[in-house]
N, C-alpha and C positions, 0 to 999 in steps of 0.2 A: 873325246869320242873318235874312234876311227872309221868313220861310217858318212864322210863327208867328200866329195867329187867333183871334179868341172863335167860339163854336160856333155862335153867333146868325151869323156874318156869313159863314158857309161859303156856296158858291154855286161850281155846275159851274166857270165862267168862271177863275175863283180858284183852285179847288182846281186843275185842267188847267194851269194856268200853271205854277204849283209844282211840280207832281210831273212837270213835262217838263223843268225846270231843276236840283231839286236831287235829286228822287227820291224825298221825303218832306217833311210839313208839318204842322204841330203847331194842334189846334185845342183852344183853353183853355176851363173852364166849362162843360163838357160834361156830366158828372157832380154833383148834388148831395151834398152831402158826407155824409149820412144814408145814400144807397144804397153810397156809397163803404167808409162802415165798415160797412155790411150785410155786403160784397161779403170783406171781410177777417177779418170774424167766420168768413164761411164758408170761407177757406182755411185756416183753424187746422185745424179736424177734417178737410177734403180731403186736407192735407196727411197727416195720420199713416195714412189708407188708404193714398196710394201709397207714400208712404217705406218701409211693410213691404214692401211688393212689391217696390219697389228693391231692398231688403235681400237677402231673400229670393231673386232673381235674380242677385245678386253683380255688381250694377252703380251702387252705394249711392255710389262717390266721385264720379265723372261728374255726377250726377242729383241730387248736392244742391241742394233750393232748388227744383228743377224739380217743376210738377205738372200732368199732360198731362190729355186730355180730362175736362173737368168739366163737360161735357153730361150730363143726366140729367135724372130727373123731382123735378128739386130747385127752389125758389121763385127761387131766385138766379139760375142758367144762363137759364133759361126768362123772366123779368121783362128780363135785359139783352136776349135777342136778341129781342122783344118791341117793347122800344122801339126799333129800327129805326135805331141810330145809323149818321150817314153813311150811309146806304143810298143818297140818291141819287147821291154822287160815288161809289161803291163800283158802281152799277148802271152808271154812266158809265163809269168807269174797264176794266169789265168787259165794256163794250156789249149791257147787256142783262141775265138772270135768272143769279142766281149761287146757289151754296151754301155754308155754311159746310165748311172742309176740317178744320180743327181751334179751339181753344179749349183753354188752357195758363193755367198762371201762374208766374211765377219769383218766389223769394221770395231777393232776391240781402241776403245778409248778409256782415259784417264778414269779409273776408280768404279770403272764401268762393272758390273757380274751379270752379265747373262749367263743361260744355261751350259754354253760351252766350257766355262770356267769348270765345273762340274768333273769328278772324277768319271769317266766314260769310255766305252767302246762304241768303235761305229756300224755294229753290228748285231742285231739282240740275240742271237744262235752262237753258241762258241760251233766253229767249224773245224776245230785243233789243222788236220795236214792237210784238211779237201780244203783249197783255198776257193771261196767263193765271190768274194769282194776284195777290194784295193783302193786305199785311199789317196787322193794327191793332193797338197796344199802348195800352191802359189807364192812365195814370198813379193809384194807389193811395196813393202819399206822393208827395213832392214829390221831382221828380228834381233831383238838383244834383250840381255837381263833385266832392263828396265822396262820397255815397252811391251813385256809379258813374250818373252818367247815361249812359246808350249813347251808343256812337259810331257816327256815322253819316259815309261817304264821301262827301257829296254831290257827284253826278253820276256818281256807278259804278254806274247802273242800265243806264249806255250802253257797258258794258262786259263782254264774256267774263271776261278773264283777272282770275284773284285777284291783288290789289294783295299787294306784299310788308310785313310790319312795321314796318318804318321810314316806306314813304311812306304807308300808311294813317294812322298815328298821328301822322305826321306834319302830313298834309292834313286827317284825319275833323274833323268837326263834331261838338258834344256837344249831345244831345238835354234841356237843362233846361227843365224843365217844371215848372208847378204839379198838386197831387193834381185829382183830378178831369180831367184830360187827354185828350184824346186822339192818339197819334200815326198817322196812315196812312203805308203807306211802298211802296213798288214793291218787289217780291218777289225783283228782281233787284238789288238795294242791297246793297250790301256794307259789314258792319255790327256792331257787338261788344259785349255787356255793358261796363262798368266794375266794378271795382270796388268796393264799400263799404270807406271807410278811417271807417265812425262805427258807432258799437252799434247804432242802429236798422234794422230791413231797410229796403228797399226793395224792395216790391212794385207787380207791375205783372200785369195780365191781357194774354196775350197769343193770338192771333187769327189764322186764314187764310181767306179766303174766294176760293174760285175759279171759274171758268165750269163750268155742274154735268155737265159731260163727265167731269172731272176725277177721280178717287177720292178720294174722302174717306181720311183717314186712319186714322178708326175708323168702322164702318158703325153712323151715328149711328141711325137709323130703325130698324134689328134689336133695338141696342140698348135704344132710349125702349120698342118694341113696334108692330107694324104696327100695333094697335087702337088707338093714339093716334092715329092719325093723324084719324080723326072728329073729335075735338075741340078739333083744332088750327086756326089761321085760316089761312088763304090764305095771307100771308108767313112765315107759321112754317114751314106744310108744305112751303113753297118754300127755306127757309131751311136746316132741316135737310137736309133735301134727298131727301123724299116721292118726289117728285115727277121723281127721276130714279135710282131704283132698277133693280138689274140685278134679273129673274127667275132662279130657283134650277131650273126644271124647263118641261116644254111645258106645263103645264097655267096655270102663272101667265102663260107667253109668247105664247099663244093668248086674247088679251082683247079685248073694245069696247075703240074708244080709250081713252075715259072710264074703263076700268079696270085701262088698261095700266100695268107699273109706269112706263115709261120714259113720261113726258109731253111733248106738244108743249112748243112751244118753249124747249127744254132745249138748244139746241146741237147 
């Protein structure tokens, strides 16, 4: 695949070529490996919060491996989306101010199937050219043939109908990557875990960011606390997505601009 890059040499031009041919494109050295095992220390304990909740809700076989919104006021969530990875082909790709819709991690182990395994889009709307959403995945170990690197259809972002099993798997491309990675990918890529046939997991952070019309998947700003919001910088508060909040009553909906929740140029 030619669709593979160090993170130094990313640039609009580049990336826009890529993700109109194959739909996704893999930018290496992204991550230094310090934050990298920061970032895995912290999915040890994230993980056993939601695993009881899985449990607990009696959807524990589906959901192994999977651990959804890790937004919070945690040094980890907060330091990645900080550093502003890809932001500009992500502001590109999106035409303009986006927010995060979610932040996940799969932690795909040895002989494991959750539902990511599953042939899928991360989008239930095909959008064909209005690009709505963008996906990012994190490489955390090294993706390879064995330890399930996803599969990727490249060029099914120009496509409605789900491919059937045979010519997916027969066509997909395998996403090998180095730890420290990053993948972007078009949210209408039709696209599948692998995998793990080795004892070690394979983790990966996994990512949506959309145009901030969009709903978030979890209402990230309720959650952190309105009163964070003073203390946060201008791409965060943009980021989380401050900045395009729905009002709960007429008293929040009757503001000065300046302290409306829904902000200009949000879409």
């Amino acid at each position: 695949m030619n669709n593979k890059y160090t993170y130094a040499s990313a640039s609009n031009v580049l990336f826009d070529e890529k993700m109109k041919e194959f739909g996704w494109i893999v930018f290496e050295d992204a991550l230094e490996e310090d934050f990298v095992n920061e970032i895995n220390r912290y999915l040890e304990q994230a993980y056993e919060i939601r695993r009881q909740i899985q449990l607990d809700n009696g959807i524990g076989e589906q959901t192994k491996g999977t651990l959804h919104h890790l937004v919070g006021r945690n040094e980890v969530s907060i330091e990645f989306l900080t550093r502003g990875y890809c932001d500009a082909q992500i502001r590109h790709f999106l035409d303009g101010n986006y927010i995060l819709n979610s932040l996940g991690a799969v932690i795909n182990i040895k002989d494991n199937h959750p539902y990511v395994q599953n042939i899928h889009r991360d989008i239930r709307s095909f959008t064909g050219t209005f690009k709505v959403m963008i996906q990012m995945m994190v490489v955390l170990d090294d993706f390879t043939l064995e330890n399930g690197a996803t599969y990727f259809l490249s060029g099914s972002h120009k496509q409605d109908i789900k491919p059937g099993e045979e010519e997916f798997y027969a066509h997909a491309d395998r996403a090998v990557a180095k730890k420290g990675s990053l993948i972007l990918f078009d949210s209408n890529l039709w696209h599948a875990a692998g995998n793990n046939r080795t004892d070690q997991p394979r983790r990966a952070l996994t990512m949506a960011f959309t145009r901030p019309f969009f709903k978030q998947q979890l209402d990230y700003p309720r959650l952190m606390g309105y009163d964070l919001a003073a203390d946060l910088s201008p791409h965060m508060k943009q980021i989380l997505g401050y900045n395009s909040r729905i009002p709960a009553d007429l008293y929040e909906y009757y503001q000065p601009v300046e302290k409306r929740m829904y902000q200009p140029g949000q879409g």
